[in-house]
N, C-alpha and C positions, 0 to 999 in steps of 0.2 A: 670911550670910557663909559658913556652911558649905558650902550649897550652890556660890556662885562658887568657894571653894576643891577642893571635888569637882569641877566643872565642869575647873578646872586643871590639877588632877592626871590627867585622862582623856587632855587634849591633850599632855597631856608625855609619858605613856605611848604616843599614838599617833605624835607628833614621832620620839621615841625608836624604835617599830618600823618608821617610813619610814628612818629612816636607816640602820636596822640591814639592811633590805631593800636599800636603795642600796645600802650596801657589799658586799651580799653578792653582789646583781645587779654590782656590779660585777668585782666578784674574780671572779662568773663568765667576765661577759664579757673580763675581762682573760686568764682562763685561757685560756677559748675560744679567743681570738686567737693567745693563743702557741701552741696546738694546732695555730690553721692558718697559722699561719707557718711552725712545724714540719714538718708537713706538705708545705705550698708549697717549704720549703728542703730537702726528701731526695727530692721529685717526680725522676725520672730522666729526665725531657725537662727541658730548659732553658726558664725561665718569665721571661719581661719582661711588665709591667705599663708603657704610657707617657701620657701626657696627649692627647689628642687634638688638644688648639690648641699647646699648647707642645713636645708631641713630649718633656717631660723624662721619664725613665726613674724611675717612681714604687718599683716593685717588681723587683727580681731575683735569685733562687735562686741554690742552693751549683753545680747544672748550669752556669748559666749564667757562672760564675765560672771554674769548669774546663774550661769551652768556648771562651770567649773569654781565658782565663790574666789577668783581672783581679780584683780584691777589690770582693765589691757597697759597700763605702764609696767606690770611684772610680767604680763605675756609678750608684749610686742619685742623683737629682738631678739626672744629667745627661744631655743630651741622645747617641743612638747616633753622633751625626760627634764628640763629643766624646770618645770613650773605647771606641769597636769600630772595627774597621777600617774600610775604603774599601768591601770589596767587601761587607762585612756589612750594611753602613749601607743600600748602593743596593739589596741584595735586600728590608731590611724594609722599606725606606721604599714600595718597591714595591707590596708585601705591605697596608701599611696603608694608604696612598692607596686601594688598589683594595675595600679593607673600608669606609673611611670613603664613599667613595662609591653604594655599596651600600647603607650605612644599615647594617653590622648582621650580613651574611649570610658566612657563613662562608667562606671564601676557602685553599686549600692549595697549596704550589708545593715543590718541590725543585728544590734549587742545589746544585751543588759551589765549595764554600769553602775558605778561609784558615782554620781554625782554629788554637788552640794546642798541637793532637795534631794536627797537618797537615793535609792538605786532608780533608775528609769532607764528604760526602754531606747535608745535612741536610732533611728534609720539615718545614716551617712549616705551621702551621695559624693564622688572624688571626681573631680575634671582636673586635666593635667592642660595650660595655656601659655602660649609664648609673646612675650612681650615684641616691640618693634624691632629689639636684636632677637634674629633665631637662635643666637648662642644659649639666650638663657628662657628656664623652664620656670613656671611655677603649680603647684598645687593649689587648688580651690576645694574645700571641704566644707560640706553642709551639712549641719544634722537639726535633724526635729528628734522634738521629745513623743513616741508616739505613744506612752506607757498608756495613758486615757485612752487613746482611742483603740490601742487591741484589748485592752480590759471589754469595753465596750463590743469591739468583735465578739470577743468572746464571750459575753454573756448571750451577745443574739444566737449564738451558735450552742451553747450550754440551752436557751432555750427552746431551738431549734429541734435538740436531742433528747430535753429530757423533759417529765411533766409537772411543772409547778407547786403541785401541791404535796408532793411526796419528794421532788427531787429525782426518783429514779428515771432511769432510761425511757422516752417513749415508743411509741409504735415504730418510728422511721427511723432509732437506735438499733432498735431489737432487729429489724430487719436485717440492718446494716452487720450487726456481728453473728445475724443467722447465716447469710449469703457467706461471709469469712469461714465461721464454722463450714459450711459445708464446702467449701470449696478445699477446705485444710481435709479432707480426708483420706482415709489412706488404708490397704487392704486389711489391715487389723485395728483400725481406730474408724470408729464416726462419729455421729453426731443426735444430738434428739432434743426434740421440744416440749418443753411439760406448759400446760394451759391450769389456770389454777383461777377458782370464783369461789368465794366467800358463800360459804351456805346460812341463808337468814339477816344477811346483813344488811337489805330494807327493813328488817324490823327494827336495829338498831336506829338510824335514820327516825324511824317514825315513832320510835317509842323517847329515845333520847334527846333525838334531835339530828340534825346535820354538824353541828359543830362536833358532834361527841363521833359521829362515823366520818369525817374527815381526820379525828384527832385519832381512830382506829387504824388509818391508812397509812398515815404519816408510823405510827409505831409498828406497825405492819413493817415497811419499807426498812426501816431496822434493824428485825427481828428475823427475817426471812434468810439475809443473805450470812447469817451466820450457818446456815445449813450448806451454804454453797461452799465450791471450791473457787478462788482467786479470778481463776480466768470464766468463770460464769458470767450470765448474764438477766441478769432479772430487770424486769418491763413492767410497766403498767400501763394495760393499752385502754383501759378507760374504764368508771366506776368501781366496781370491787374484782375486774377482771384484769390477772396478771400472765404473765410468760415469762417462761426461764429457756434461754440456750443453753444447751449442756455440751461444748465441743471434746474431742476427743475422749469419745465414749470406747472402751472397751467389751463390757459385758451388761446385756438386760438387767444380770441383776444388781449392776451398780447404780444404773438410776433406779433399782426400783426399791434398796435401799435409802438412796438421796429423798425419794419421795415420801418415802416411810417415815422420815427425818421432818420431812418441812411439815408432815398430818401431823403430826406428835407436838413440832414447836408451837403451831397456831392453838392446838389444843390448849396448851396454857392459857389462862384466864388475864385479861390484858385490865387492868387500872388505870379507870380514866377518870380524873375529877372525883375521887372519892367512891366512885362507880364500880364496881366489879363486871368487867363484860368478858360472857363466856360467847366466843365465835368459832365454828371447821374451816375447812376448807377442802375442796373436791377437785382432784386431780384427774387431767385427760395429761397421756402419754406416746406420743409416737417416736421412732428410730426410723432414723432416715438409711434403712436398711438395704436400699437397692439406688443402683446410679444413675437411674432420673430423675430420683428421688426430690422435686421441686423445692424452694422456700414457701411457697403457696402451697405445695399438696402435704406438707410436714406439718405447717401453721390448720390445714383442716382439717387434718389425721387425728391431729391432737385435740382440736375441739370436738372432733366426734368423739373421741373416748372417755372427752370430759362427762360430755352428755351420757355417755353408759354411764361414768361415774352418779352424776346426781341419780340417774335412775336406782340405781342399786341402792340409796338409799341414804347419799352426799357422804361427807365427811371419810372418805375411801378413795383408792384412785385406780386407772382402769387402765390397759395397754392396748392403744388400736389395732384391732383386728380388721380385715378385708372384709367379713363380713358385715360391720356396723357400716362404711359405705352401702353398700347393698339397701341396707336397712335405714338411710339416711335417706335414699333418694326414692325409698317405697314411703316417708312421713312428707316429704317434698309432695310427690304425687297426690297424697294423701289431701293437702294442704290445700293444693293448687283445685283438686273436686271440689273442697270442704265449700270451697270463697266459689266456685258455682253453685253451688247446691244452694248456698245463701239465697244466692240473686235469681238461682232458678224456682227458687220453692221448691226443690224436692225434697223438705225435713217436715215430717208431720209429728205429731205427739200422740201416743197409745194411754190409755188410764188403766190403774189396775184399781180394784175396788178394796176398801178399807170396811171390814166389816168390826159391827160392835159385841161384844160377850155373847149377845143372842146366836151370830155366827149367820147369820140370813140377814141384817139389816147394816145397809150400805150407809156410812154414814162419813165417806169422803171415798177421793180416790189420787191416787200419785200419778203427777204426770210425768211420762218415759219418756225420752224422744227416740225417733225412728226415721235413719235417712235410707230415702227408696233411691239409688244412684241408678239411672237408665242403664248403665251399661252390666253393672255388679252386682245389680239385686237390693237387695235390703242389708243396710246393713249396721250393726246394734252399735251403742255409746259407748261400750271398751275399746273399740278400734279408733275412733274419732272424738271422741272426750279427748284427754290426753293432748292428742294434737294440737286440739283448739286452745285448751288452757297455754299449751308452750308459744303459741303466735298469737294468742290475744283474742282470737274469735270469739273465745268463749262469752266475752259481754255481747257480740251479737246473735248469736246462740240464747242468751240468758234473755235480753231484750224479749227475744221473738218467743220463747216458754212462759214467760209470764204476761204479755198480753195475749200469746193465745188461748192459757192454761185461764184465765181471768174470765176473757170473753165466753169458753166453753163453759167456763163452771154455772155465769148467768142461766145455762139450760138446763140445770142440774134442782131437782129439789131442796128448798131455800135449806135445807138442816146440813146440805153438803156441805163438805170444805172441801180444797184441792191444794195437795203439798206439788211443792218445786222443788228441786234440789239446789241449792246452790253452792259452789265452790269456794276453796280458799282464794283461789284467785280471782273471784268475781269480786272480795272485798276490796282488792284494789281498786275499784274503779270508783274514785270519789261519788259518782252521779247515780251509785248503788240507787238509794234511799230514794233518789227524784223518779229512778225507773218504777221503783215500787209504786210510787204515788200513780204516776202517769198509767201502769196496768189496771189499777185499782179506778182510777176518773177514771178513762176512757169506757172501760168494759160496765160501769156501774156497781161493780163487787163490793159487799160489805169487807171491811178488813177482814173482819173476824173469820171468815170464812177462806180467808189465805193463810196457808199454814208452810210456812219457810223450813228446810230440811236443811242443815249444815253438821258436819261431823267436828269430831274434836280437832281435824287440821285449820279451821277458820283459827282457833282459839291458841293456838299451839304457834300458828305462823307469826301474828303478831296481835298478842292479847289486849293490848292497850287500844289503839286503836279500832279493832277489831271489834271488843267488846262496847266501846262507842258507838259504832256503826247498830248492832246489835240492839241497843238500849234504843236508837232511834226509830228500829225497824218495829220495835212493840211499843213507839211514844204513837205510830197510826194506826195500832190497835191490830194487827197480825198477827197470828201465832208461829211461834217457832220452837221446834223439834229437835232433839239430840240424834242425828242417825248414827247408824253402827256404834251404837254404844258397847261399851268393853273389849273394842280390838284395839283401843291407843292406850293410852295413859294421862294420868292425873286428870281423869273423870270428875273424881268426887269433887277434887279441888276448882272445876268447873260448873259444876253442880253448886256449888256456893256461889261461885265468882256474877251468875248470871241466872234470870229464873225461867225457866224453860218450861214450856207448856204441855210437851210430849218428848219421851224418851223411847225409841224406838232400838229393840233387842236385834242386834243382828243377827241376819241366819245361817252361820258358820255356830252360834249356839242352839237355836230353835230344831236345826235338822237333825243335832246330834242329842236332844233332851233324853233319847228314850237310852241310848248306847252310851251315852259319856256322864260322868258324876262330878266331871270337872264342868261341863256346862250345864247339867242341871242346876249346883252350887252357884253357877255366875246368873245363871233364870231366878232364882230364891232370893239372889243378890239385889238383883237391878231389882225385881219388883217387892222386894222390902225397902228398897231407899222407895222407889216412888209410891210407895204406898204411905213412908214418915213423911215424903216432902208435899204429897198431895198430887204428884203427878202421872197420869197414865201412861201404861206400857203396851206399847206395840210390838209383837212378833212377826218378825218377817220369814217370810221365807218358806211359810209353812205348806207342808203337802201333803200331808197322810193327816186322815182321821184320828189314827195314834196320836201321831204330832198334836194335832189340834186339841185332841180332850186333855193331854198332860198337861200342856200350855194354860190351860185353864184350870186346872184345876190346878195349877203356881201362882195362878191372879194377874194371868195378862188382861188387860180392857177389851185393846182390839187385836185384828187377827189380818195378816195378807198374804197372799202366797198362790200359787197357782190352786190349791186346794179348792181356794175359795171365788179365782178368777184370776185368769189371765190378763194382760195387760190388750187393748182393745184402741183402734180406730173409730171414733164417731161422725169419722168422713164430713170434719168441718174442713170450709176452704183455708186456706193459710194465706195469711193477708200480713201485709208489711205490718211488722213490731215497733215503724218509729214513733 
């Protein structure tokens, strides 16, 4: 009896620590659970759980509540036509159809929705899982809100494409729908590239300001594509330089119509801040007319015809021809001498002598330059001017003419002076003024005796500034000279604007005084104004005796010309201009 009662007492102690186990197994898993319900209800994607045969909504998160603005006691149970919208219901049902079909395999889609924070963006992901009976299926459906984040995409990519300040397309745009255009062509349809630059619109910039030529670009941007057709493509590939793809071109002369169209629009006068700003615009043109016809050889076709464009005289536009290649790679060649010549010394400077009304007494002289190239001879400033101003040489050119035109004038009889020429585009270079200084210190030259030659394009390019630069060039006491007076315009209105020490006739009138009545009148002209304003007149160009005594007897001062001397080597070394 003892024994059966030990025997009992073992099972009541082991009864008693299964139970104690249950409960405890239970309470865990009881805990468990609310961990992962917990869990499941602060998940930040919106979580449905549904039945696979009855479609009822077993499970749904705190997401899922504030996505759809309903309480899971009116989702849970119930079927998504029952209690989510119209459009909500037809994307999941979608969603899980195309999972349950599968078997299993993961399935993602994004819709834009009705939610109850308004329409958003949402990406679903659909798993189809079987619980511990294989009988039964269920669907698990995730969604994020990703509206933020492709907003987001998409601005990196909007920025990606186009340029900031204007909005339009950028460079890696324009390429993109040039590659399209030309790949779309077809034996009666192509394609073409128009290249378009603002002519003068660094003056704008320097006169107005930067805000006012950024506020030019933006109304530019526009203004432009009202000239276009729909499927165009207008770029800004950096500063006031644009491009247009024009796909499915028909005929030359429908772009060359469209171009006619956009010279015409920009010509209207643009109102900025009160401001009236008159700006062109210069158009280069290529047709990507033959079938290797590159996106790179069509993008330089066109910039070279740009460039015949500004040559001809900007605000026009130009269709490239085979032969401006040609003629691009003989200013390369050109270019590529110019930057040795610098560094070889081969550019010396010739003087021509400036004589006074006596006509025998030299009382300055112009310094020319002249590049001796070993292999081509000598060869004059019309073929290499030009060049230099488009690549910027020109200030090292400008540099090296006035200390060596400074230092040779020192040899010269103190009554000399010696004129420079200098360019519109020499006023660009801020450090104008300091170079003047430094020719003038180094070489020991009175100011006075340096006499600056600029024509009416300094003044024309950008007068504000310009005439600043100007005003500081005679605050160190240098003289400076009107050249080719009377082949621009608004002369006289310069002649006020600024006081100039010599006005020098150019000789497109001096050689025609004896044959032309229309340039005698402009000789009677000029040197009645400088005779009211006090300022002497120089004739250039002069070669005949004839020439010279007429000239004089109209009241020029001085006289230059081969008449009276050639331009001349004094076989100084040429020594670094820094």
């Amino acid at each position: 009896s003892c024994l059966v009662g030990s025997e009992m007492c073992i099972r009541d102690r082991q009864v008693l620590r299964a139970k104690e186990l249950a409960e405890h197994y239970n309470t865990e898993l009881t805990s468990l659970s609310s961990f992962l319900d917990a869990v499941v209800s602060h998940i930040p994607s919106c979580v449905l759980v549904q039945d696979a045969v009855s479609r009822t909504i077993l499970l749904a998160n705190r997401q899922a509540e504030a996505t759809f603005g309903a309480d899971r006691a009116d989702i849970v149970g119930k079927t998504a036509q029952q209690c989510l919208p119209a459009a909500v219901c037809e994307f999941f049902d979608r969603l899980t159809n195309e999972a349950l079909r599968s078997d299993g395999a993961l399935r993602e889609a994004e819709e834009e929705l009705a939610t109850a924070r308004g329409t958003r963006t949402l990406r679903t992901k659909t798993l189809v899982f079987h619980s511990n009976d294989p009988r039964s299926r269920y669907v698990l459906l995730i969604s994020d809100d990703v509206t933020d984040e492709n907003a987001a995409h998409a601005q990196v990519r909007y920025m990606a494409h186009h340029d900031t300040l204007t909005g339009m397309p950028n460079r890696r745009l324009f390429r993109e729908q040039l590659l399209k255009a030309l790949n779309s062509r077809s034996a009666d349809r192509t394609a073409a590239v128009l290249c378009l630059d603002l002519d003068n619109f660094k003056s704008v910039n320097d006169t107005l300001g930067h805000p006012y030529g950024d506020e030019l670009l933006r109304l530019l941007a526009k203004r432009l594509p009202k000239s276009l057709r729909e499927q165009d493509t207008l770029a800004r590939l950096g500063g006031d330089e644009f491009a247009i793809v024009l796909p499915n071109i028909g005929q030359q002369e429908d772009v060359r119509r469209m171009a006619e169209r956009l010279l015409e629009t920009v010509r209207q006068p643009f109102e900025i801040d009160g401001h009236t700003v008159p700006i062109s615009v210069s158009i280069g043109i290529a047709l990507a007319d033959t079938p290797d016809c590159s996106a790179d050889h069509l993008l330089r076709y066109a910039d070279m015809a740009l460039y015949e464009a500004k040559r001809n005289g900007r605000n026009c536009l130009a269709f490239f021809k085979p032969e401006m290649e040609t003629a691009a790679l003989k200013r390369h060649e050109v270019e590529m001498d110019l930057r040795q010549a610098i560094m070889g010394q081969q550019l010396q400077l010739h003087y021509q002598p400036i004589m006074d009304v006596s006509h025998v007494r030299v009382v300055g002289r112009e310094a020319l330059m002249r590049w001796q190239h070993p292999v081509k001879g000598l060869i004059m400033p019309n073929d290499f001017i030009p060049i230099a101003e488009e690549t910027g040489l020109i200030h090292e050119l400008g540099a090296f003419t006035l200390h060596e035109a400074c230092a040779e004038a020192m040899r010269w009889d103190d009554h000399e002076t010696v004129a420079v020429n200098l360019s519109a585009s020499q006023f660009t270079n801020s450090a104008l003024v300091s170079l003047v200084e430094s020719a003038l210190s180094k070489s020991g030259l009175p100011a006075w005796r340096l006499e600056l030659e600029i024509t009416e394009s300094v003044l024309l390019a950008n007068s504000a500034a310009n005439l600043n630069t100007l005003n500081q060039l005679k605050e160190l006491g240098v003289k400076v000279a009107l050249d080719d007076f009377g082949t621009g315009y608004s002369s006289l209105g310069y002649l006020r604007s600024f006081e100039f020490d010599k006005i020098k006739i150019d000789k497109s009138f001096t050689q025609d005084v004896e044959s032309s009545k229309e340039a005698l009148a402009i000789i009677r002209a000029i040197n009645g104004i400088g005779r009211s304003l006090d300022i002497p007149t120089t004739a250039e160009g002069v070669e005949t005796a004839a020439q010279l005594d007429r000239l004089t007897e109209e009241g020029c001062s001085h006289f230059q010309g081969y008449l009276l001397g050639r331009p001349v080597s004094h076989e100084t070394p040429i020594e670094d201009a820094e």
